[in-house]
C-alpha positions as CSV (number, residue, x, y, z in Angstrom):
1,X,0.0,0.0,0.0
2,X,3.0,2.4,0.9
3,X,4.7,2.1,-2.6
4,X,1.4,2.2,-4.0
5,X,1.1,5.5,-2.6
6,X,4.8,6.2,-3.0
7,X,4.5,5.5,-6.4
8,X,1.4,7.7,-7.2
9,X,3.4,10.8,-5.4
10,X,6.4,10.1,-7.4
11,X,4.5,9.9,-10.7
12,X,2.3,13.2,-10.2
13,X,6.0,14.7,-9.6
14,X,7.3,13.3,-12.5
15,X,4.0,14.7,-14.5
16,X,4.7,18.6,-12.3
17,X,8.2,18.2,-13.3
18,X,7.3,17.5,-17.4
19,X,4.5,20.0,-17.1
20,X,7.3,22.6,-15.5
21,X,9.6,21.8,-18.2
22,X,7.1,22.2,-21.1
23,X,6.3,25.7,-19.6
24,X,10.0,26.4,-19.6
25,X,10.6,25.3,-22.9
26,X,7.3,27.0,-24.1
27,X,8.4,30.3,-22.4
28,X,11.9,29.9,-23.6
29,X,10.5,29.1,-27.1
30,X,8.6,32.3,-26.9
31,X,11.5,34.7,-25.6
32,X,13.5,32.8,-28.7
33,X,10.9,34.3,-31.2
34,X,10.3,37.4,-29.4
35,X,15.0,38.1,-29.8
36,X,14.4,37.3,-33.3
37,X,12.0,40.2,-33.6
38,X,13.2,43.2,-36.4
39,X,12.7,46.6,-36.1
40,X,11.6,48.4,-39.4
41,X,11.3,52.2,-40.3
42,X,9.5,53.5,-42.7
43,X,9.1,57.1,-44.1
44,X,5.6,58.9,-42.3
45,X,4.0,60.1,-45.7
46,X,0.5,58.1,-45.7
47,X,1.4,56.4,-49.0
48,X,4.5,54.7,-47.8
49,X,3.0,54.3,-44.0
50,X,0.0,52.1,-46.1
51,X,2.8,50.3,-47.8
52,X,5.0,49.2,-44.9
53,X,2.0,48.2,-42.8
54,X,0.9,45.9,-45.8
55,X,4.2,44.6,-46.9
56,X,4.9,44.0,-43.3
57,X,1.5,42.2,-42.2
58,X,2.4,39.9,-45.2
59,X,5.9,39.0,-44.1
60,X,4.4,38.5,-40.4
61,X,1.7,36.1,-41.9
62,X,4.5,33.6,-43.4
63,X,7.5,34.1,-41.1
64,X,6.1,34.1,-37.5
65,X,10.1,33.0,-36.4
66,X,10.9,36.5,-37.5
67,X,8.2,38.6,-37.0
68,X,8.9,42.3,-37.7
69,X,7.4,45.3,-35.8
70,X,6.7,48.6,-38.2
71,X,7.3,52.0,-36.9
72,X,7.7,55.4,-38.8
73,X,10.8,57.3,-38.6
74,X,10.9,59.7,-35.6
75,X,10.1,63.2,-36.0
76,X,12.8,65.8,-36.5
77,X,14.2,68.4,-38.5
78,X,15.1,65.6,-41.7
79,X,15.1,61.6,-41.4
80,X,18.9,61.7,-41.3
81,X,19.2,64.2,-38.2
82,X,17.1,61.1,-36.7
83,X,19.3,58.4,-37.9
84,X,22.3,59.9,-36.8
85,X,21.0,60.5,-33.6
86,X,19.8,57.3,-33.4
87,X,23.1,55.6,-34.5
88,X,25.3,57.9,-31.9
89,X,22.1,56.8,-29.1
90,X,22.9,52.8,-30.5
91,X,18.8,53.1,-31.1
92,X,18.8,52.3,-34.8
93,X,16.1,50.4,-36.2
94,X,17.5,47.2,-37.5
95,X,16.4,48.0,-41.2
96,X,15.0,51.6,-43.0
97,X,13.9,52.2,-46.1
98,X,14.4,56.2,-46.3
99,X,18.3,56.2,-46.9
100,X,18.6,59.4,-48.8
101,X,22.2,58.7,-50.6
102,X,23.7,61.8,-49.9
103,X,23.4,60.9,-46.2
104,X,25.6,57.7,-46.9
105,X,29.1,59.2,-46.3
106,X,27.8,60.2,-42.3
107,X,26.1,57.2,-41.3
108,X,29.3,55.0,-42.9
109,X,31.7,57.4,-40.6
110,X,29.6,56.6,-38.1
111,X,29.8,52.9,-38.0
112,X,26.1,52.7,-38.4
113,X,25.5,50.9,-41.1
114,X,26.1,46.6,-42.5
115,X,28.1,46.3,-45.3
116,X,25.7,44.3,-47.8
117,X,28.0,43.1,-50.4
118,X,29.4,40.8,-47.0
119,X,26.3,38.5,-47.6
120,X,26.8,35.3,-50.2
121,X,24.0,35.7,-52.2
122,X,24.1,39.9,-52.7
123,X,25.5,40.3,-55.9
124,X,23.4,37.8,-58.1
125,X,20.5,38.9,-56.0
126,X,21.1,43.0,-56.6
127,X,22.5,42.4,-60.2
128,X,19.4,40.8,-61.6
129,X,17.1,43.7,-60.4
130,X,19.7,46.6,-61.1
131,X,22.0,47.9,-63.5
132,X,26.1,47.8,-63.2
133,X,25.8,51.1,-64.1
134,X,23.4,52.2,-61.3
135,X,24.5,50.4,-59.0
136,X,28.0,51.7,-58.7
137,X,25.7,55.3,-58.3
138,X,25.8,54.2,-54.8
139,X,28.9,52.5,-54.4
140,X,30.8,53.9,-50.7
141,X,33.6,55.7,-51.2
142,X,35.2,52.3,-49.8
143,X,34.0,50.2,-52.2
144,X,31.7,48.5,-50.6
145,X,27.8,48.9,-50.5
146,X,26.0,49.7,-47.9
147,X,22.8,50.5,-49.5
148,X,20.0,48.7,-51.4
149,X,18.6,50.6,-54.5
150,X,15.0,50.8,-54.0
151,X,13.3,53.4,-55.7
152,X,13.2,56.6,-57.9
153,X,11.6,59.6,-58.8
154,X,12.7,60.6,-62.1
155,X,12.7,64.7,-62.2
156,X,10.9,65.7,-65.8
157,X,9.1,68.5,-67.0
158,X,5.5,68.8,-67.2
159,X,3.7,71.3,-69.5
160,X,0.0,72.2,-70.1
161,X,-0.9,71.0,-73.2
162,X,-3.6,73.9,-74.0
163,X,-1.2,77.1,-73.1
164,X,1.4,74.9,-75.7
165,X,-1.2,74.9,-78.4
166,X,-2.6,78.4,-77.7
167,X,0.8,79.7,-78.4
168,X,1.5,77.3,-81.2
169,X,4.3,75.7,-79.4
170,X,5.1,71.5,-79.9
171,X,6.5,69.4,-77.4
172,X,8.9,67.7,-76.6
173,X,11.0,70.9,-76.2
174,X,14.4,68.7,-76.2
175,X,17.4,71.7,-76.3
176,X,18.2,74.8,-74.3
177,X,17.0,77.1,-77.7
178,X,13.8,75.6,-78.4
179,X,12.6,75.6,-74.7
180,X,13.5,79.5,-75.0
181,X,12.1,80.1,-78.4
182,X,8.3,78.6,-76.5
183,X,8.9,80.7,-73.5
184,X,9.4,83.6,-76.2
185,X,5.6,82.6,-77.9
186,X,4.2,81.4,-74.6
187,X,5.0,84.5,-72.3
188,X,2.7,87.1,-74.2
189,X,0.1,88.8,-73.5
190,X,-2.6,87.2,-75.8
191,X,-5.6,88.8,-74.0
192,X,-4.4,92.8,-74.4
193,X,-4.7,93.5,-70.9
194,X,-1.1,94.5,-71.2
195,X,0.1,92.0,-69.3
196,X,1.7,88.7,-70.1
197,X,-0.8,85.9,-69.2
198,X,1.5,83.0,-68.6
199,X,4.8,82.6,-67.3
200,X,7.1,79.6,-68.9
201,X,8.3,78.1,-65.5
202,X,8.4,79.2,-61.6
203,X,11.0,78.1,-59.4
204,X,11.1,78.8,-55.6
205,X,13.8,82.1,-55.6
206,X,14.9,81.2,-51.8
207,X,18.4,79.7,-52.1
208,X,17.3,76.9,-49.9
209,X,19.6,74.0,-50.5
210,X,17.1,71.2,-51.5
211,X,15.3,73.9,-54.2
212,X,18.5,73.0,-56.4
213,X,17.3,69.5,-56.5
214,X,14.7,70.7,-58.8
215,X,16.4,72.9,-61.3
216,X,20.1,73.0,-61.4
217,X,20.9,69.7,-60.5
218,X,18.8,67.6,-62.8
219,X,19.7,69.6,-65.5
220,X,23.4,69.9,-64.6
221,X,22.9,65.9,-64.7
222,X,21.3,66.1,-68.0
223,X,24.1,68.9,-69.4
224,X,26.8,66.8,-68.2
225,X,26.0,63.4,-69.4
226,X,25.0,61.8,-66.3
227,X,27.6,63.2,-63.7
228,X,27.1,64.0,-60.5
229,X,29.1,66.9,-58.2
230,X,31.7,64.6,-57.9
231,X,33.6,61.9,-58.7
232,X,35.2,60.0,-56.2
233,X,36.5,62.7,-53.6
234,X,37.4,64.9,-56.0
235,X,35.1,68.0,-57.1
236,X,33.9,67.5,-60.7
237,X,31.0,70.5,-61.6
238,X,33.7,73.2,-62.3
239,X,33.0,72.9,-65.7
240,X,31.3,73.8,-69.3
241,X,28.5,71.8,-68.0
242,X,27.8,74.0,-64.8
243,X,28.2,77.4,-66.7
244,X,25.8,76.6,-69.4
245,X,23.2,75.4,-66.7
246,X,23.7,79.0,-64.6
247,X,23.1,80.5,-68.1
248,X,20.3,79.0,-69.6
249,X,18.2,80.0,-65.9
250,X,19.8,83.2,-65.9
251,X,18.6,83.9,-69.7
252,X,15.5,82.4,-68.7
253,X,14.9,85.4,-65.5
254,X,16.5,88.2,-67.5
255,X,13.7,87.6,-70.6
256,X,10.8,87.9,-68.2
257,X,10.2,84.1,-68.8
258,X,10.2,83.3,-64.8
259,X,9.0,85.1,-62.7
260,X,11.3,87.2,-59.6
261,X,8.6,86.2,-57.3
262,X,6.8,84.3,-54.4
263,X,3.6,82.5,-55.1
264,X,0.9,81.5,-53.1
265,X,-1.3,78.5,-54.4
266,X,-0.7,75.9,-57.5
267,X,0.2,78.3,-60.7
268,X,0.4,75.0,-62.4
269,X,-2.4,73.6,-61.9
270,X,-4.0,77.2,-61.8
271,X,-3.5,77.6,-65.8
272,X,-0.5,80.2,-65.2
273,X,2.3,78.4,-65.8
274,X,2.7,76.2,-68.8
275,X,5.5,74.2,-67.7
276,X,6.5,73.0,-63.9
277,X,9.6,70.5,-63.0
278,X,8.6,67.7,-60.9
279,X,8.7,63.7,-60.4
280,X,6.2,61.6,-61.2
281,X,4.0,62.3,-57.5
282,X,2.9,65.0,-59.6
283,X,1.0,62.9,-61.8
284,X,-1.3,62.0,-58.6
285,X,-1.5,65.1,-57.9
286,X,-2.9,66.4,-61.0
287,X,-5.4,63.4,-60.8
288,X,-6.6,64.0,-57.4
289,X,-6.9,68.0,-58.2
290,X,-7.0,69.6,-61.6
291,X,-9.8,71.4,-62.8
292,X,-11.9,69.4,-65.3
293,X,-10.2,69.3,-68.4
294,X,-6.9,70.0,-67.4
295,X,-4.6,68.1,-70.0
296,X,-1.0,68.0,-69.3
297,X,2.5,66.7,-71.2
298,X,5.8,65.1,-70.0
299,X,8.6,65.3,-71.6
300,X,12.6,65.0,-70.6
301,X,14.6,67.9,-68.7
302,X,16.2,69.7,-71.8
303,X,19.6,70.1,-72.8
304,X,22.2,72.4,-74.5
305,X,22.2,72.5,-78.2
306,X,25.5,70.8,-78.4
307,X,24.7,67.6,-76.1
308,X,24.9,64.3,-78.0
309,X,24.1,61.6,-75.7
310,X,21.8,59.5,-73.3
311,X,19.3,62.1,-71.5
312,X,20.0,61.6,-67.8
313,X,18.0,63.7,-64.9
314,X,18.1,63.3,-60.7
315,X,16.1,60.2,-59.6
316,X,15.7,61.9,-56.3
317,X,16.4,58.0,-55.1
318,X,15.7,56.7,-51.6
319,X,17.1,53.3,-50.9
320,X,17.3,50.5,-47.7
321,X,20.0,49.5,-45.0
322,X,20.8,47.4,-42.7
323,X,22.5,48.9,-39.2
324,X,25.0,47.6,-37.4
325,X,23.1,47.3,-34.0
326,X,21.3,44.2,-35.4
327,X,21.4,40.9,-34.3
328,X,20.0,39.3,-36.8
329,X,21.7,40.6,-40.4
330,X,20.9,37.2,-42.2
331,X,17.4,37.7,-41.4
332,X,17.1,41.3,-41.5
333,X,18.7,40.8,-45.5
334,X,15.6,38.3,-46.2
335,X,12.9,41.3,-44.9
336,X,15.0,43.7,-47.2
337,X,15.0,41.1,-50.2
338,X,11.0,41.2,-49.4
339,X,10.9,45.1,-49.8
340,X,12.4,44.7,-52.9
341,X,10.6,41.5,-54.5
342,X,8.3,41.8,-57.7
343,X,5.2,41.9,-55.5
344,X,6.8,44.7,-53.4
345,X,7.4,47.0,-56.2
346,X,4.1,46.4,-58.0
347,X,2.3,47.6,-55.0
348,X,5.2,51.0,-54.3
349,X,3.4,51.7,-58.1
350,X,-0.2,51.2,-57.2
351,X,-0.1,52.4,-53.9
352,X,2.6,54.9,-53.7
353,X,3.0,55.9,-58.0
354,X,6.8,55.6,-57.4
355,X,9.1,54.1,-59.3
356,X,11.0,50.7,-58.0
357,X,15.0,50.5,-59.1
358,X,14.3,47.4,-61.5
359,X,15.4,46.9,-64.9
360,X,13.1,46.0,-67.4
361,X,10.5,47.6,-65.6
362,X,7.8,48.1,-68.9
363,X,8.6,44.3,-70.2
364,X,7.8,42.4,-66.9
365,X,4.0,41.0,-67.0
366,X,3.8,41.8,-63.0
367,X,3.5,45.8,-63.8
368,X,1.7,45.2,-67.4
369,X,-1.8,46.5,-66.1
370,X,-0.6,49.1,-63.4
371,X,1.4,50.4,-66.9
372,X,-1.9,50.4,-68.5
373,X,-4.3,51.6,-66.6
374,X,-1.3,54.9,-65.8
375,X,0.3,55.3,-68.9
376,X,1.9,59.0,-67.8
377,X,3.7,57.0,-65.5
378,X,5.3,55.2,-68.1
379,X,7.3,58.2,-69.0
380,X,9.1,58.0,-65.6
381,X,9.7,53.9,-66.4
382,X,11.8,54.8,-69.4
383,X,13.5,57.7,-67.7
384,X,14.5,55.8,-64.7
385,X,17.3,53.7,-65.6
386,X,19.1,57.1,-66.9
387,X,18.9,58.9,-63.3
388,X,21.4,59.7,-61.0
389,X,21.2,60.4,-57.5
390,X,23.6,62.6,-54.9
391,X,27.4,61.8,-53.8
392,X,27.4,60.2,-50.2
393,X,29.8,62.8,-49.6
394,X,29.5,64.4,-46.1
395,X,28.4,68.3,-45.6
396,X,26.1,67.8,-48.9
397,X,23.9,70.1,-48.1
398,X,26.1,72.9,-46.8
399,X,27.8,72.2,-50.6
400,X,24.3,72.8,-52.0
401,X,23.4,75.8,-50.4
402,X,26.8,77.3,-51.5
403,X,25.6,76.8,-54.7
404,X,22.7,78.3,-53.9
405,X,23.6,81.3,-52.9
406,X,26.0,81.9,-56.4
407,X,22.9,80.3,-58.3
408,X,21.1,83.2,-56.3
409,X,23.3,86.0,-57.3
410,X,24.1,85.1,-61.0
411,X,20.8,83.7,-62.0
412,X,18.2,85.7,-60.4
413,X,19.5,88.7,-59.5
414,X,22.4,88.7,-62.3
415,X,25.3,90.5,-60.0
416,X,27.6,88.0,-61.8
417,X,28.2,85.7,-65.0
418,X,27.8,82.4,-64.7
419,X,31.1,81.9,-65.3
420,X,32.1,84.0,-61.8
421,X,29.0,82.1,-60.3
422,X,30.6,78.5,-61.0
423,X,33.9,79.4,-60.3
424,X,33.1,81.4,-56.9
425,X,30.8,77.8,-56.0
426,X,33.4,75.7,-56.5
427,X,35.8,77.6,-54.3
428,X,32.6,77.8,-51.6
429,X,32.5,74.0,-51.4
430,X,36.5,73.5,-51.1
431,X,36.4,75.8,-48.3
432,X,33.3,74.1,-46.7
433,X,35.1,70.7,-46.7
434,X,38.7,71.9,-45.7
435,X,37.1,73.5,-42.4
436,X,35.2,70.3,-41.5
437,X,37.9,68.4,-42.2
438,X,39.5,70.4,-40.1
C-alpha cells in the first residue's frame, strides 16, 4: 500500500516536473521568437506608412520565427538628423527604407550601417534587379555597398498641353534654344490686358539647398551626361556643363520668362504656368486636383544645343539598409530582399505611384496592367534607368546651399556671369570641406 502511494506521489512529480519543463521550454520558445523580432522604419508620408503596414502584415503572416514590428521614422528636423542621432544613441532600427544617398558618407563614418556586399547571395540577387551602371551610383567611397537601391523619382518636365497649343508651341522641347524660343511665344500677352498671361516656369527664388534638386541639378545631370558633383572625392562641376546650366536660368529670368517672385497656391495647376519641373508624384496630384479638363505633357529635362548623348535627370532616389546594431543581419537581409521583390514594387506603383529601381520595368508582366491603366507613369519607367542620385559625400547640403547662394546672385538677381557664379561655387564648397575636415 505504501509504494502504491509512494508510487502515485512520485509519478504526479514526474508529470509537475514535465508540465514545469514544457512551460520552460514554451516560455523559452517564446522569448527565442520574441530576440528574433526586427525593427523596421519607414518614411511617415500616408502612402509609404500604407505600404510598410501591408508589406509588413504579409511577411508577419509567413514568417512568424521573424516577425517584424513597423514604426515610422521619428520626428525631426530631416530623417537623417534622426538616424544619426539614433546611430550615436545605439537606437537604430535594425532595417530603414528612407536612406537618402547623400546621407551615406555620415552614417558610414559613423559605423552605423552593414556592409551588404558581405552576404553570399548579394550580388546575383542585386544584379538581376539593377543595372552595373546604377549600382555603382551608390557605391561607398570604400567600395563597398552599404545601401540597397529601391526606388526613384525621375525629375521631368511637365507642361499644359492647351497654353502649348494656344501659343503654337510643340513638345517635346528637347534643347536649351527651343525651350527658349516657346517661353518667347508662350510668355505674351494674348488677351491685351497689357500684361503677359503666362509665365514659362516658376521656381522657388529662396536659395534653400534642397530647391537646387529641382532645377540646377537635374539639368546639370542632363548637361553633363549623367555626372554628379563629384567623382570619387574629387570636385567635378567646375565645368562647361555647370556654366551653361547658370546661363540658360539666368537667360530664362533676364527675358521675363520666370517670374522674380513668391507665389501663393498651384500656378500650375491654376493655368499660369505652362511648364512645372517635378517627379512623377505630380501625376497623382494632378489626378486628385486639376480642374476638369486640365490636360497635361511630359517630356525630358532639356539640354544644351550641343549635347549628343543618353538624357540623364536626378532620380531623387531613396534606398534601404541594414544597421549595425542588429542581431539578426541574415534575417534582416531576407525582410530587405522582401521590400524589394516583384510583389513589393508592384504595389510601391499602385499604392505609392513611385518608381522601383528594376530593370526591365515596362517588359515584366507583374507591372503590365498598373502600366496600362497609368500610362503617364510610363514616362518616368523609361526615364529611370538614366537617373542619378547625390554623392554620399558628407556636408552635402552645406555644398548645395553654397551653390545656392551663387545660383542666387548670378541667376536671379544677375550681380555676376555664370562663369564668376561657377567658379566662386566651386571655391565655396573647397572651403566648406577643408574646415570640417579640419
Amino acid at each position: 500500500m505504501v509504494k502504491k502511494i509512494v508510487g502515485i506521489i512520485v509519478g504526479i512529480l514526474v508529470i509537475l516536473m514535465a508540465m514545469g519543463c514544457g512551460r520552460r521550454d514554451s516560455a523559452q520558445q517564446q522569448r527565442s521568437i520574441e530576440k528574433k523580432e526586427l525593427t523596421y522604419w519607414c518614411a511617415t508620408n500616408p502612402q509609404e506608412v500604407k505600404l510598410a503596414r501591408e508589406l509588413v502584415d504579409e511577411w508577419n503572416r509567413i514568417h512568424k520565427d521573424v516577425p517584424v514590428k513597423l514604426q515610422t521614422l521619428p520626428a525631426s528636423q530631416s530623417s537623417e538628423e534622426a538616424l544619426l542621432a539614433a546611430i550615436a544613441g545605439n537606437t537604430t532600427p535594425d532595417i530603414c527604407s528612407n536612406m537618402w544617398p547623400g546621407a551615406m558618407d555620415e552614417f558610414i563614418s559613423a559605423g552605423g550601417l552593414v556592409r551588404l556586399d558581405t552576404f553570399p547571395d548579394f550580388w546575383p540577387y542585386i544584379l538581376e534587379r539593377v543595372s552595373e551602371d546604377q549600382l555603382k551610383t551608390f557605391q561607398a567611397r570604400d567600395g563597398g555597398h552599404y545601401q540597397i537601391p529601391w526606388k526613384t523619382n525621375p525629375i521631368m518636365v511637365f507642361y499644359n498641353k492647351r497654353i502649348f497649343k494656344k501659343a503654337g508651341v510643340k513638345a517635346p522641347l528637347e534643347t536649351y534654344s527651343q525651350f527658349l524660343d516657346a517661353a518667347e511665344k508662350i510668355v505674351r500677352d494674348f488677351d491685351g490686358d497689357g500684361q503677359a498671361d503666362y509665365w514659362m516656369l516658376y521656381r522657388d527664388i529662396k536659395p534653400i539647398w534642397w530647391q537646387r534638386l529641382f532645377d540646377y541639378y537635374p539639368f546639370y545631370i542632363c548637361a553633363s551626361g549623367g555626372k554628379t558633383l563629384f567623382k570619387g572625392d574629387k570636385i567635378d562641376f567646375d565645368n562647361d556643363a555647370s556654366v551653361k546650366v547658370f546661363q540658360f536660368f539666368r537667360t530664362m529670368y533676364q527675358k521675363g520668362y520666370m517670374p522674380v517672385a513668391q507665389f501663393q497656391g498651384d500656378q500650375f495647376l491654376a493655368g499660369r504656368l505652362a511648364a512645372q519641373i517635378s517627379g512623377p508624384w505630380l501625376v497623382a496630384y494632378i489626378q486628385k486636383f486639376a480642374p476638369e479638363g486640365f490636360e497635361y505633357g511630359i517630356m525630358p529635362i532639356p539640354r544644351p544645343d550641343d549635347y549628343k548623348g543618353p538624357i540623364y535627370t536626378y532620380g531623387d532616389p531613396k534606398n534601404i539598409s541594414i544597421f549595425k546594431t542588429t542581431k539578426y543581419p541574415r534575417q534582416a537581409w531576407k525582410f530587405a530582399q522582401w521590400l524589394i521583390s516583384r510583389h513589393a514594387d508592384l504595389r510601391l506603383l499602385e499604392i505609392c505611384d513611385q518608381i522601383p529601381i528594376r530593370k526591365n520595368l515596362l517588359n515584366d508582366s507583374t507591372f503590365a496592367a498598373y502600366f496600362k491603366k497609368k500610362p503617364q507613369m510610363t514616362v518616368f519607367a523609361r526615364q529611370a534607368p538614366f537617373t542619378r542620385g547625390v554623392d554620399g559625400v558628407a556636408d552635402l547640403k552645406e555644398i548645395f546651399n553654397a551653390i545656392s547662394q551663387e545660383y542666387e546672385a548670378s541667376v536671379i538677381y544677375g550681380r555676376r556671369t555664370a562663369r564668376e557664379a561657377v567658379k566662386r561655387a566651386v571655391k565655396r564648397v573647397k572651403v566648406i570641406r577643408e574646415w570640417n575636415r579640419q
